[in-house]
N, C-alpha and C positions, 0 to 999 in steps of 0.2 A: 484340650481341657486344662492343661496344664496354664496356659495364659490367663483363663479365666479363674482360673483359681487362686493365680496370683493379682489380679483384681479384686476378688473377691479379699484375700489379706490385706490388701492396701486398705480396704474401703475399713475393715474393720481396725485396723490398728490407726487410721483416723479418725475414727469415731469419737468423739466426746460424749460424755453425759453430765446433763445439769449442774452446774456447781464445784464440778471435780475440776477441770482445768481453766485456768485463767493464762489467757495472752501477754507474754513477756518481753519485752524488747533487750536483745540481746547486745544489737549492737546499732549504729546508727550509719546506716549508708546513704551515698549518695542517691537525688531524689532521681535523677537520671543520667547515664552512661554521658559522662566528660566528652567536650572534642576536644579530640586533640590538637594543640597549636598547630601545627601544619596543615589543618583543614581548612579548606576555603568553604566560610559560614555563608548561604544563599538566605535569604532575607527572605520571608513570604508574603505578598499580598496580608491588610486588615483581613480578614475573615467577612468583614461587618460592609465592604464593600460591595458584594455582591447584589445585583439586583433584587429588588422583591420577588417573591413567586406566590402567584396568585392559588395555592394548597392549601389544604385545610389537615388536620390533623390526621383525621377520618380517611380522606383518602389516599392520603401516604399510605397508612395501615392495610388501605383496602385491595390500594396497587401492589402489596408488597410483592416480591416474585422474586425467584434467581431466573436470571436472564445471561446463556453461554453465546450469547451470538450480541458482537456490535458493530457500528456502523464505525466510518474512517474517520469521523469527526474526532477532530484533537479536542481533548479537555484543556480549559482554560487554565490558567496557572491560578487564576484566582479562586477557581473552583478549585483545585487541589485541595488550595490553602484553606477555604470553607470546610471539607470533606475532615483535613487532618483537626481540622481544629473543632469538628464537631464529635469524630469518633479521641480524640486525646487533649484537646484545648483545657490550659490550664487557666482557671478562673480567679483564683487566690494561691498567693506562696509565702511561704517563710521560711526558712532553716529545716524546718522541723516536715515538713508538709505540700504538699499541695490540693488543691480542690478543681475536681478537671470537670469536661463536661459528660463526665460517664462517671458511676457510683464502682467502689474498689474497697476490699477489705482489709477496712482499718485503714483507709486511704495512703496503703502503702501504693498500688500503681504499680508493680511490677512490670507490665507489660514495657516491650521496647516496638517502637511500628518502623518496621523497612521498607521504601516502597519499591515495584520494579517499573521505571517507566518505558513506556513504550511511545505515547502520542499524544505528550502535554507538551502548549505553546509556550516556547520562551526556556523550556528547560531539558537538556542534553538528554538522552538516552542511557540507562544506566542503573545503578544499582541508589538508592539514599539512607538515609537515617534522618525521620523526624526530632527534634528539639522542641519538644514541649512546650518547655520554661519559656526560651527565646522566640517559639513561634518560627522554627529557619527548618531546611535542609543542612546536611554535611553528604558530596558525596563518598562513598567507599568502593575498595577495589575488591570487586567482587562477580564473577562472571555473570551477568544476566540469563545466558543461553541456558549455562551449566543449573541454575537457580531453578528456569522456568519447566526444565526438562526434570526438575525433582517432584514436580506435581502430578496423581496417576491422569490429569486432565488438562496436561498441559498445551493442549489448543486452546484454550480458552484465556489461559496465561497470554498466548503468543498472540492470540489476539485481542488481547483487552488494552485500554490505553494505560491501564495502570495496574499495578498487582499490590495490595497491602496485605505485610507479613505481619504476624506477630508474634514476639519471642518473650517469654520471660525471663528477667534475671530472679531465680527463683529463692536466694538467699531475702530480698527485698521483702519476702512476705514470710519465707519460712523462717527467719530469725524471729517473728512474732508470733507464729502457728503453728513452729514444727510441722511434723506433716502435714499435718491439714491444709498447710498454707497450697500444698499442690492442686488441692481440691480446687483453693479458691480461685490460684492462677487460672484455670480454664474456666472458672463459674464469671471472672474479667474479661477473659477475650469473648464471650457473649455478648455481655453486655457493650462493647465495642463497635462487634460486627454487626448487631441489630441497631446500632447508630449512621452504623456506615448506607445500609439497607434504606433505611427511614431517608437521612440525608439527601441519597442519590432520587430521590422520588423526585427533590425540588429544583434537581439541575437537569431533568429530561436525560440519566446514566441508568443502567443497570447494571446490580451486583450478583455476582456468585460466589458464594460462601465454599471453601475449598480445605477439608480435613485429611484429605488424602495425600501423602506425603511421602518420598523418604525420607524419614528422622536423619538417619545417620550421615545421608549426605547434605541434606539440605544446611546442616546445621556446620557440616565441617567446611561446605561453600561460602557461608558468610563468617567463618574463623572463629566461630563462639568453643571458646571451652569445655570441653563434657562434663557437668553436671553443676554447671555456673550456670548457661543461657542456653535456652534453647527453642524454637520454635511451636506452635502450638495450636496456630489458626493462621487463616490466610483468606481473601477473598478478591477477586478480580472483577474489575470495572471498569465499564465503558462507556459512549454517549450510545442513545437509540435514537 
């Protein structure tokens, strides 16, 4: 009870009502986590190469489904790059902003997306970090095994060809929301993973959407700072 009831405190000490708070930008951060010069930047496929598929709207929608079981087929490198660029692909930037292809409050974007690959062609096994802006991988040192064993489902990790995490840098929204901004970090990674969901309809993949976590280690596996970045959502995907 005690958990829920400190739920329940969150939910109301971010509560707003009409007209009493206005969103303030305290300070201005970077639109997405820098690589570091010693990273070697992987380039990715146009997004926009990928073949047509002959789907209609309706029945992406109609196929949706979490699917825990995939076949051995490797995903293509270019389908990644579709995938990352349709759940985080940024459309417009300037200094101040960017416009991706998923809706974010106050188009701050907090979310950061890790992938865990397991069995896409042309690219090492291992741990990444998507680049938005640039549209690239960076990889990092960060154990796969130990990652994929923080999920309470993690068979479906270890068999998927890919794992897409996502973390918030949670300063990126709550410097404009204060708390509330927590709210919205996770009302983001929805609207993400129902892209990710949608997407995979038109490359013959299925997604499972995966909330079950440890926090504490997941988060100290890929070396985020406690209460800078921290994980949030996750979903594992494959070809069928």
């Amino acid at each position: 009870m005690d958990n829920v009831k400190s739920a329940q405190d969150f939910l109301r000490e971010s509560a707003w009502e009409r007209g009493n708070v206005k969103p303030q930008v305290t300070e201005r951060l970077p639109l997405e986590l820098p690589a570091l010069v010693t990273d070697k930047i992987i380039e990715l496929p146009e997004p926009d190469l990928l073949d047509d598929r002959n789907i209609n709207f309706l029945e992406m929608v109609e196929l949706r489904a979490s699917v825990r079981h995939y076949s051995d087929k490797p995903l293509a490198l270019k389908e990644l790059s579709y995938l990352l660029w349709c759940t985080q692909g940024v459309k417009m930037a300037n200094d101040k902003a960017t416009l991706r292809t998923v809706p974010s409050a106050g188009a701050t974007h907090s979310l950061e997306t890790y992938i865990l690959v397991n069995n896409v062609e042309k690219l090492e096994a291992g741990v990444y970090r998507f680049l938005p802006i640039e549209h690239a991988l960076v990889k990092i040192k960060a154990d796969k095994t130990v990652i994929s064993n923080c999920f309470s489902t993690y068979q479906v990790v270890l068999g998927s060809a890919v794992t897409f995490i996502w973390s918030t840098v949670i300063k990126r929204v709550a410097s404009r929301y204060a708390s509330r901004g927590y709210r919205y970090a996770f009302l983001d990674a929805g609207h993400v993973c129902q892209n990710l969901y949608l997407a995979a309809q038109t490359i013959s993949a299925g997604v499972c959407a995966l909330g079950s976590f440890d926090d504490k280690q997941i988060n100290k596996a890929l070396d985020f700072l406690p209460k800078e970045q921290f994980v949030v959502y996750g979903a594992a995907l494959g070809k069928v």
